[in-house]
C-alpha positions as CSV (number, residue, x, y, z in Angstrom):
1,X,81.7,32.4,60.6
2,X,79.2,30.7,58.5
3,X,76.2,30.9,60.8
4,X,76.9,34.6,61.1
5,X,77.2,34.6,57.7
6,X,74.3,33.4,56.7
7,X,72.2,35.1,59.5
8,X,72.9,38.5,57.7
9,X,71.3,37.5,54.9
10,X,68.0,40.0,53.8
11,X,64.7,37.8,55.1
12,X,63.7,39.9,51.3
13,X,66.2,38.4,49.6
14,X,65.9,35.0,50.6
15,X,62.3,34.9,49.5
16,X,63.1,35.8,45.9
17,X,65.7,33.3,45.4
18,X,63.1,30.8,46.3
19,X,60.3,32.1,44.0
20,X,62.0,29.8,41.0
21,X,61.7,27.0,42.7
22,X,57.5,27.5,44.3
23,X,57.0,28.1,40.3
24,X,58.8,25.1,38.9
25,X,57.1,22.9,41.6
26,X,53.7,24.4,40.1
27,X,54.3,23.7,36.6
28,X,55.5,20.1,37.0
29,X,52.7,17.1,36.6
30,X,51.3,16.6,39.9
31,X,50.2,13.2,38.5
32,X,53.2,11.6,36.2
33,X,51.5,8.0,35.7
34,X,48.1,9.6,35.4
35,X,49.3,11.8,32.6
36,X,51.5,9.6,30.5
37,X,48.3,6.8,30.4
38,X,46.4,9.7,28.6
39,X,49.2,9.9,26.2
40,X,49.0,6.2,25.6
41,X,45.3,5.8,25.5
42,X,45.2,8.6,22.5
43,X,48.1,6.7,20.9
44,X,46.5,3.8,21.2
45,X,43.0,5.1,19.8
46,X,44.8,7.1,16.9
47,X,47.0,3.6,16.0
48,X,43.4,1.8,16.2
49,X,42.0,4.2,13.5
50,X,44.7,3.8,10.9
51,X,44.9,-0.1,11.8
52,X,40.8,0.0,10.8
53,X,41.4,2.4,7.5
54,X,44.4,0.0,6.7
55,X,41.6,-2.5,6.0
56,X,40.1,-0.4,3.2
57,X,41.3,0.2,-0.1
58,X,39.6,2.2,-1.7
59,X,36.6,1.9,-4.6
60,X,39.5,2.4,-7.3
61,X,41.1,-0.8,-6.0
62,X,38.1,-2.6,-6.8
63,X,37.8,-0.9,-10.2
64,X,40.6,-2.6,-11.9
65,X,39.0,-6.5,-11.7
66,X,35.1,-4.3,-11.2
67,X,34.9,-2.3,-14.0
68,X,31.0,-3.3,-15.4
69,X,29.9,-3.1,-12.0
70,X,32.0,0.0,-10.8
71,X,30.6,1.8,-14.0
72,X,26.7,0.8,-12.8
73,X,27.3,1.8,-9.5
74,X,29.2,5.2,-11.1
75,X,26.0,6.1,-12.9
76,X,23.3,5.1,-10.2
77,X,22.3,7.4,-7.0
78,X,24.5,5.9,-4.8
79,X,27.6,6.9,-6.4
80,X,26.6,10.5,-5.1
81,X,25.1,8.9,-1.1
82,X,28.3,6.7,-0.6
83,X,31.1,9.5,-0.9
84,X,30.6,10.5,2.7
85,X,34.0,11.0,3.6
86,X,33.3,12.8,7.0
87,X,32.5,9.1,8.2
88,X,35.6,7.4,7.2
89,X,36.5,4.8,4.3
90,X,33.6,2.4,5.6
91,X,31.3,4.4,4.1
92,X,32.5,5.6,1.2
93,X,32.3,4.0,-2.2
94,X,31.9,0.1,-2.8
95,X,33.4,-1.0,0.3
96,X,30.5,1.1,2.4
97,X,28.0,-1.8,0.9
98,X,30.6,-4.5,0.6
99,X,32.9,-4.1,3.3
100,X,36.2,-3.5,3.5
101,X,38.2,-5.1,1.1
102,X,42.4,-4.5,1.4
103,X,42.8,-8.3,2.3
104,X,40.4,-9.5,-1.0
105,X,42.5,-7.1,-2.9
106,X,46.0,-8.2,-1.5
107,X,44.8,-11.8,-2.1
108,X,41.7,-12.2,-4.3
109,X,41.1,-15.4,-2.6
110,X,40.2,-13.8,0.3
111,X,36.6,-12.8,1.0
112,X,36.1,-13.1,4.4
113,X,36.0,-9.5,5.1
114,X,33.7,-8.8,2.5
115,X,29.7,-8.8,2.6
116,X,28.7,-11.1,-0.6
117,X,24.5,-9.9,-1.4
118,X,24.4,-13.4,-3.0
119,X,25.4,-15.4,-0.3
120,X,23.7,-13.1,2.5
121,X,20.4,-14.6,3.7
122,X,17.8,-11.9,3.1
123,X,17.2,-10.4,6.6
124,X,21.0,-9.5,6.3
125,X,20.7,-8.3,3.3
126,X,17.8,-6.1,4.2
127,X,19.8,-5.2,7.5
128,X,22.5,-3.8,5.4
129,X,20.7,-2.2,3.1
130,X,18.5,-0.6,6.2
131,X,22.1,1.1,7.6
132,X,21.2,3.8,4.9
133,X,17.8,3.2,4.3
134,X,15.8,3.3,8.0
135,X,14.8,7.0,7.8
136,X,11.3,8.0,6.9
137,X,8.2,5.8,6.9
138,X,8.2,4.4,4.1
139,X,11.6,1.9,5.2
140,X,10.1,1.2,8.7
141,X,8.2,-1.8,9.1
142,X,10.5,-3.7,6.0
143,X,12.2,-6.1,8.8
144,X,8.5,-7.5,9.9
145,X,6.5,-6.9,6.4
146,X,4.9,-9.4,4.7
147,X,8.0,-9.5,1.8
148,X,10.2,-9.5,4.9
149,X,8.9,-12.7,6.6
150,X,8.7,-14.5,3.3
151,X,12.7,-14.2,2.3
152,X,11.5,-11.5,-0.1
153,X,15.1,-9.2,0.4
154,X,15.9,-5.7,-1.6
155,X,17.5,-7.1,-4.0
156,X,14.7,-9.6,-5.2
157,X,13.2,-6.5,-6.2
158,X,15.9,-3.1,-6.4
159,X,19.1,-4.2,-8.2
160,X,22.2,-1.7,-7.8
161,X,24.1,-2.7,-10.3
162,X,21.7,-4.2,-12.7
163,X,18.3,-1.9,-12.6
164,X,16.7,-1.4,-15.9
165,X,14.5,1.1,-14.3
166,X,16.0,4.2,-13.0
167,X,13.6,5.3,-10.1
168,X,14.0,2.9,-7.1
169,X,16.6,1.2,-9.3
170,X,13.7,-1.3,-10.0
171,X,15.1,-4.6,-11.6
172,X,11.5,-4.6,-13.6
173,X,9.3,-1.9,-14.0
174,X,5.6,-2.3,-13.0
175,X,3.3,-3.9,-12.5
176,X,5.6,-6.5,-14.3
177,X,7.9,-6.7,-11.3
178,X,5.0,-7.5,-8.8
179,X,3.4,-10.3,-11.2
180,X,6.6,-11.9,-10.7
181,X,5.5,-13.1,-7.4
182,X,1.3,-12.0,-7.8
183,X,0.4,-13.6,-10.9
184,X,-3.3,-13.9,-9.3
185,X,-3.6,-10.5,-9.6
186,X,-2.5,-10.0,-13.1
187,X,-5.5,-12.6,-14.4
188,X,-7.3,-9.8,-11.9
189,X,-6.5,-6.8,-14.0
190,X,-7.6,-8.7,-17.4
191,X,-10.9,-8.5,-16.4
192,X,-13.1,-6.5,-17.9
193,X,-13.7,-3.7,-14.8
194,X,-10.7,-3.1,-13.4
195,X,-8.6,-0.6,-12.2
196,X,-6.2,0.4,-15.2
197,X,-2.9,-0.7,-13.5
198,X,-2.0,-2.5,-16.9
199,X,-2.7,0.8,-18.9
200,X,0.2,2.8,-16.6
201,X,-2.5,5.0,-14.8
202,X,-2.0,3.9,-11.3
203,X,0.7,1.6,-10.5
204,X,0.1,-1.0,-7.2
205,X,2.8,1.1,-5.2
206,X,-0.4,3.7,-5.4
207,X,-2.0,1.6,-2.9
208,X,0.6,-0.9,-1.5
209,X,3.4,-0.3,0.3
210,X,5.6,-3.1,-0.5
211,X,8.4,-2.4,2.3
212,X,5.5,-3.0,4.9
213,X,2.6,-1.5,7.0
214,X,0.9,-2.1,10.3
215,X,-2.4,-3.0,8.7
216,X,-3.3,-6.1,6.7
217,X,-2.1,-6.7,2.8
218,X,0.6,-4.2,2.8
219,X,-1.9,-1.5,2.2
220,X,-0.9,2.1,2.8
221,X,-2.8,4.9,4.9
222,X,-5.6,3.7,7.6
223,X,-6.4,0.5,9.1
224,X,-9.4,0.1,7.4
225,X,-7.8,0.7,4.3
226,X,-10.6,3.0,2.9
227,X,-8.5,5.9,3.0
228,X,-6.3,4.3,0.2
229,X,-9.3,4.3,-2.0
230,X,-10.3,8.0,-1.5
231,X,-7.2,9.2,-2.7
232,X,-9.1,9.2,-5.7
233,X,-12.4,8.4,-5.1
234,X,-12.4,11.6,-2.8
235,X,-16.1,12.2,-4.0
236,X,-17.1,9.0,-2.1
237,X,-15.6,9.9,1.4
238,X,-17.7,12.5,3.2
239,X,-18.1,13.0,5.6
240,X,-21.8,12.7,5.4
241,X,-25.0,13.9,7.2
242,X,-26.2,10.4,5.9
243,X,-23.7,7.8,5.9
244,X,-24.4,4.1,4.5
245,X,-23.2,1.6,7.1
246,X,-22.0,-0.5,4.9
247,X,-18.8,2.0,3.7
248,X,-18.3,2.7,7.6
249,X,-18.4,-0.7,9.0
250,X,-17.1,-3.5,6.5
251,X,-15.8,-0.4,4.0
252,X,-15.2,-0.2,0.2
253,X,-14.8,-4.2,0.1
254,X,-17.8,-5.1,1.3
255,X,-19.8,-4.5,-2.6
256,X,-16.0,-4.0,-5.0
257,X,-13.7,-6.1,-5.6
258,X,-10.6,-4.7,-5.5
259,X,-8.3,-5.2,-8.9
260,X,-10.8,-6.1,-11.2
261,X,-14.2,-8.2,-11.8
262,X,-16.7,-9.0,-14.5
263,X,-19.0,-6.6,-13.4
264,X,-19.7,-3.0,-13.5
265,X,-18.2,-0.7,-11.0
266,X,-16.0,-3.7,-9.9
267,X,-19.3,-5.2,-7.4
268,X,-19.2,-8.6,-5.8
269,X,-22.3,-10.1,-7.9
270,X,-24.1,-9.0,-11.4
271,X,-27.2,-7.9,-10.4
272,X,-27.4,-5.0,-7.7
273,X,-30.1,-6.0,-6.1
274,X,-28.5,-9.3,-4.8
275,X,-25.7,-7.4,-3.3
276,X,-28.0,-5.0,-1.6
277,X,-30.6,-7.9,-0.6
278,X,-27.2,-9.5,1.6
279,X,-27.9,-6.7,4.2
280,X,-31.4,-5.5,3.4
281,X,-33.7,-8.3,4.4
282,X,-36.0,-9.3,7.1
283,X,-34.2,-12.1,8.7
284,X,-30.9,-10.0,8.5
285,X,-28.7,-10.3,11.5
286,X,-27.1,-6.7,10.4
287,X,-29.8,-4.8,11.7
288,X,-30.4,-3.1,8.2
289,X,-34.0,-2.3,7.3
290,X,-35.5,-4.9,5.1
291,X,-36.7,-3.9,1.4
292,X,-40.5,-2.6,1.5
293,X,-43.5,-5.3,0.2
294,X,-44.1,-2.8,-2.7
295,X,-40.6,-2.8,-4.2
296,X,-41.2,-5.6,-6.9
297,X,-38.1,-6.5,-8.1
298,X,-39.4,-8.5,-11.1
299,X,-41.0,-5.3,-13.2
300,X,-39.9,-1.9,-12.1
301,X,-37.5,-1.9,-9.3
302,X,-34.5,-3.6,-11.2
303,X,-32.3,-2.2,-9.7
304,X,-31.7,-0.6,-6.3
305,X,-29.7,2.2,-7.5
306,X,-32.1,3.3,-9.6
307,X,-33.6,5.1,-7.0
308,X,-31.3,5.4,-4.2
309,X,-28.6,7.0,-6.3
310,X,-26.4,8.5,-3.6
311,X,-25.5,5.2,-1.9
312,X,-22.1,5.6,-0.3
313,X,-23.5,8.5,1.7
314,X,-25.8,11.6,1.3
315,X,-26.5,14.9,3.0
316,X,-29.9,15.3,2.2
317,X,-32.0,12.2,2.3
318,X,-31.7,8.9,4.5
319,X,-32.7,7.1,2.0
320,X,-29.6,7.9,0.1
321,X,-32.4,9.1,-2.9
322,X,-30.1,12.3,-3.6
């Protein structure tokens, strides 16, 4: 009675009763183990980000025992550069410099966590300070300047906390700051020709990039370091129909000194004759022309420049005569 039973049920019927059970074999996990390990890897990443932020307290924490320093830092630019709080508490506020510091502040005792600028050796001091600081040219040859390979960090020069200049939060203003180290150079600018670096009308940044260049002496713009010069002696650069080997081959150097002299026009030597006779004789291994028989230097021709007034270059006569 049962097999007949069951044989007269509808072969249309018996195919919707079994639709519930296709569907719930569709919707369950084909993969059980697979899918509860991606559950536990996101738990495990989420619990890893509050474990890190647990380790951060915040740059009120630090206020309470900070308060002088908390108040420089308040007032300087990087109050308004280290409240990036799309990045998370390890770069916002003190601890983005410092570290983080919810053990130190738990137990003051405790700085192991924390990046002390006074105890840092300067190439991680510049390291740190180069998280932020890398972009542009100006930052990227500071690791391998000359500052850099002589222990010269930052903060030997840019104080956060304790700048008495606001620009660059400078510890010193210039040129003061760079005499701390170049005192040569400041017996340099005493002189009577000099460039007015003393005076505030060109500061050595103008022509020295402290934080480092590819070319010899720190100095900014082209490897021969002419171009610096013509930034303001733009009269002097040409190009030229006429140009004086001298400026193209050994450049400005080769007749001024740079920061100052005792003669006019910053030259090498007093009389202008002996600087141009260097080149300008017969047994002169620079290929320059020798001075003619009839120049008599003792009576008339005192001076070279005299005559051949256009001497860094000239579009009219070889000579250099105009």
């Amino acid at each position: 009675m049962l097999h007949s039973t069951a044989s007269r049920v509808p072969p249309l019927l018996a195919a919707v009763l079994l639709l519930p059970v296709f569907a719930l074999a569709q919707t369950a996990p084909k993969n059980p183990t697979n899918a509860s390990a991606g559950a536990t890897a996101t738990q495990q990443k989420a619990a890893s980000k509050t474990d890190a932020a647990s380790n951060y307290a915040g740059s009120e924490a630090c206020k309470t025992c900070h308060a002088a320093e908390y108040k420089s830092w308040e007032d300087s630019p990087h109050w308004k550069t280290t409240l990036d709080t799309k990045q998370g508490p390890s770069h916002e506020g003190c601890e983005a410099c410092h570290g983080a510091a919810a053990s130190h502040v738990s137990d003051p005792t405790d700085i192991s966590k924390l990046f002390l600028f006074e105890k840092a050796s300067p190439k991680d001091i510049d390291a740190r300070c180069l998280e932020c600081h890398a972009g542009g040219t100006e930052h990227m040859n500071t690791l391998h300047s000359v500052h850099g390979e002589n222990g010269v960090s930052c903060i030997s020069c840019h104080s956060p906390h304790h700048a008495t200049q606001a620009q660059f939060l400078l510890v010193k203003a210039q040129p003061d700051l760079c005499y701390t180290c170049h005192l040569a150079k400041k017996a340099e600018f005493e002189m009577p020709f000099h460039h007015r670096v003393n005076e505030g009308l060109i500061k050595c940044t103008d022509c020295h990039n402290p934080h480092g260049t590819e070319g010899p002496k720190q100095v900014r713009m082209a490897s021969t370091q002419d171009a610096v010069c013509f930034k303001c002696h733009t009269d002097k650069q040409g190009p030229f129909v006429y140009e004086h080997a001298a400026v193209k081959v050994d450049g400005c150097e080769s007749c001024h000194m740079v920061h100052g002299g005792p003669n006019p026009h910053m030259l090498k030597v007093s009389n202008v004759n002996l600087l141009c006779l260097q080149c300008h004789t017969t047994s002169s291994f620079s290929s320059a022309p020798g001075a003619p028989s009839f120049h008599n230097q003792a009576t008339f021709f005192q001076a070279c420049t005299l005559c051949h007034v256009a001497i860094h270059g000239s579009n009219f006569s070889s000579t250099f005569f105009q």
